[in-house]
Residue frames as qw, qx, qy, qz and C-alpha x, y, z in Angstrom:
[[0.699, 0.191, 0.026, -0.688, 5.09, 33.29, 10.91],
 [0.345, -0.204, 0.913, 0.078, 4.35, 29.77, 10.75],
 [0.670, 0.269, -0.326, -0.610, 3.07, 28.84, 7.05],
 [0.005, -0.187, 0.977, -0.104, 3.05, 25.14, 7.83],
 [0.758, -0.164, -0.228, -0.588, -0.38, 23.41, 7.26],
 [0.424, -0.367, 0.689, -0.459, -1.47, 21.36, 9.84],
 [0.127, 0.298, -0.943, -0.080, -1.81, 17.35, 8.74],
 [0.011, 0.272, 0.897, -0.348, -4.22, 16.00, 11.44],
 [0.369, -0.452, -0.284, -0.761, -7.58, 16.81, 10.86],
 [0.360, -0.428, 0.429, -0.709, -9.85, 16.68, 14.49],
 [0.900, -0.019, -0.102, -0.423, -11.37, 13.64, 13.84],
 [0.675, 0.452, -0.551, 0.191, -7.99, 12.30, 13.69],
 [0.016, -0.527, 0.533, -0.662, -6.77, 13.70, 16.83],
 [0.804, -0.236, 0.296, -0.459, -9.82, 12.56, 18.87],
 [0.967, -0.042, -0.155, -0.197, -9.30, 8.90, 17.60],
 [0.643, 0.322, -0.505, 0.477, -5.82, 8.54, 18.15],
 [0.010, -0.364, 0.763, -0.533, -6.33, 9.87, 21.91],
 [0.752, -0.119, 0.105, -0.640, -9.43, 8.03, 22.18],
 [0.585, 0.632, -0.497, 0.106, -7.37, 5.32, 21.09],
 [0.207, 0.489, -0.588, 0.610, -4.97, 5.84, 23.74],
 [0.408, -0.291, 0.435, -0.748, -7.41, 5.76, 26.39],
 [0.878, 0.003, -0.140, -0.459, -9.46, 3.33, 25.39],
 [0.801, 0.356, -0.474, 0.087, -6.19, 0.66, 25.60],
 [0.052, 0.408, -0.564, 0.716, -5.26, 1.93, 28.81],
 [0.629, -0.234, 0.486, -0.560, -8.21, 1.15, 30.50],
 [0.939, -0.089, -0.054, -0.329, -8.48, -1.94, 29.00],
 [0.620, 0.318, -0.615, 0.368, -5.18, -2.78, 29.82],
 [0.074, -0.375, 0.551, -0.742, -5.58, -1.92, 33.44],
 [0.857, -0.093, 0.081, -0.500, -8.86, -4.10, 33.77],
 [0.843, 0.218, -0.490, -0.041, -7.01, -6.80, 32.38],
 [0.404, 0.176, -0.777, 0.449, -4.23, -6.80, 35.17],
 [0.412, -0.293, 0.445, -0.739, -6.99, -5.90, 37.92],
 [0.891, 0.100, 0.038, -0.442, -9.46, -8.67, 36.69],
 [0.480, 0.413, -0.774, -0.010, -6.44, -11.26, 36.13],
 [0.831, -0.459, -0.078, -0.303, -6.76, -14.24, 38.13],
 [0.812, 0.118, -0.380, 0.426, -3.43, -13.79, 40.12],
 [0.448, -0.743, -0.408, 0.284, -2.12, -12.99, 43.16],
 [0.094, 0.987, 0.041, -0.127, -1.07, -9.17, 43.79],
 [0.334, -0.616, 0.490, 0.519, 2.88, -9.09, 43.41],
 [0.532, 0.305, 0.756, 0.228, 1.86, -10.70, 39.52],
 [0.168, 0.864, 0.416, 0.230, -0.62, -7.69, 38.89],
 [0.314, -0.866, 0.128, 0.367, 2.12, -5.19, 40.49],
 [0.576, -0.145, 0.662, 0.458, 4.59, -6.75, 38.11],
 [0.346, 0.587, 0.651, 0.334, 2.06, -6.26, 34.84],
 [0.122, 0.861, 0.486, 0.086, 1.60, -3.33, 35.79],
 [0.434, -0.630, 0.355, 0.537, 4.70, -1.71, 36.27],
 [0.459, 0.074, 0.770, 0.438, 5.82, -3.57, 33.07],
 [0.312, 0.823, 0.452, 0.145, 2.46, -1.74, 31.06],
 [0.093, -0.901, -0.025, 0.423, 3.45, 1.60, 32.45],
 [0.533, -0.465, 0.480, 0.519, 7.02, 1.25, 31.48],
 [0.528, 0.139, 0.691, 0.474, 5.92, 0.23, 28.39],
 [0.237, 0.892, 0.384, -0.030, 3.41, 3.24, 27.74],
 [0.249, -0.881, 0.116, 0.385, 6.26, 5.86, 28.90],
 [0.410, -0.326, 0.592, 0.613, 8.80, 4.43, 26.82],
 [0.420, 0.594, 0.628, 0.277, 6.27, 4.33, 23.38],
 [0.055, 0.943, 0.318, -0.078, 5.44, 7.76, 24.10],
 [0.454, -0.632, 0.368, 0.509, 9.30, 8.65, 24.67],
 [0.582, 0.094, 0.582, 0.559, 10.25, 6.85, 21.45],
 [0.383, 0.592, 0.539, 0.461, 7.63, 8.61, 19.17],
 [0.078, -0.978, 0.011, 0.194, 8.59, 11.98, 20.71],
 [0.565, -0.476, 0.441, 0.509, 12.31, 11.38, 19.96],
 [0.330, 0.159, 0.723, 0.585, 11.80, 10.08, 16.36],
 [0.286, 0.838, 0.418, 0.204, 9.66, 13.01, 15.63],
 [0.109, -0.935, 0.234, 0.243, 12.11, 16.07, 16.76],
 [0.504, -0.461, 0.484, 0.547, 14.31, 14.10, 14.94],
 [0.413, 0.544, 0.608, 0.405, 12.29, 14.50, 12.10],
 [0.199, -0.911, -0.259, 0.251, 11.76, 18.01, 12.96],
 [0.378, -0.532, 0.485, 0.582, 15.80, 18.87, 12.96],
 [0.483, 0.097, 0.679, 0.544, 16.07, 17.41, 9.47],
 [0.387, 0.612, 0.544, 0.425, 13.60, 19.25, 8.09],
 [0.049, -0.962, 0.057, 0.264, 14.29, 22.61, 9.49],
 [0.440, -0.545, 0.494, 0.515, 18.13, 21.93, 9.03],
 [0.549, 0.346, 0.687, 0.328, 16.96, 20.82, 5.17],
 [0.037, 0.940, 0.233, 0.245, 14.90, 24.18, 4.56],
 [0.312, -0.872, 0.192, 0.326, 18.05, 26.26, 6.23],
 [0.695, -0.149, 0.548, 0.441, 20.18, 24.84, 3.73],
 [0.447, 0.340, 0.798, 0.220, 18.00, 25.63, 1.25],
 [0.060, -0.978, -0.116, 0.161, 17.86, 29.14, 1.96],
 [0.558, -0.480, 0.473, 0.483, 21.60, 28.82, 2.20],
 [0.486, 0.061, 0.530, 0.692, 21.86, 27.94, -1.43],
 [0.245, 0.857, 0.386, 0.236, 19.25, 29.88, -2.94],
 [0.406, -0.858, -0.008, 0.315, 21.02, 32.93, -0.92],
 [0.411, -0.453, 0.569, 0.550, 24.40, 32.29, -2.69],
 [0.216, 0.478, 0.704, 0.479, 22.78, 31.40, -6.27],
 [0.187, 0.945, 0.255, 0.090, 20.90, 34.96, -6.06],
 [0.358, -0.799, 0.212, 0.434, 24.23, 36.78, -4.80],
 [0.563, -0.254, 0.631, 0.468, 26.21, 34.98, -7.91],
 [0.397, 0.464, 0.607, 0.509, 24.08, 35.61, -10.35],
 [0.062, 0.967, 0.089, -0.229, 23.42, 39.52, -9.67]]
């Protein structure tokens, strides 16, 4: 059972992918609507992607690694409590 309260309220959510989207496309206008020639805008745009995939990578990474800690924190914590009820019976 997962007693965890959820953070994000909906409003959040929406803006943060609305957000998302909203930077994407205006990053993609930008390299379409640049005023250079196509191996430039192939270049930019590679270069965006890369840069989207790898953001998204990071802030998955550095959140399971937040994740780990705090399960592995709260197992501990069971741990002692576990031994502290055994010792003192």
């Amino acid at each position: 059972m997962d007693t965890e309260i959820n953070s994000n309220s909906a409003g959040w959510i929406f803006f943060v992918k609305a957000s998302f989207a909203i930077a994407l496309i205006a990053t993609g206008v930008g390299v379409i609507f640049s005023p250079t020639d196509l191996l430039v805008k192939g270049y930019m745009s590679v270069c965006a992607l890369f840069l989207v995939s790898t953001t998204i990578t990071l802030s998955k990474t550095m959140r399971d690694e937040h994740e780990g800690k705090r399960i592995h924190n709260r197992l501990s914590e069971a741990r002692a409590q576990q031994l502290l009820k055994e010792y003192t019976e």
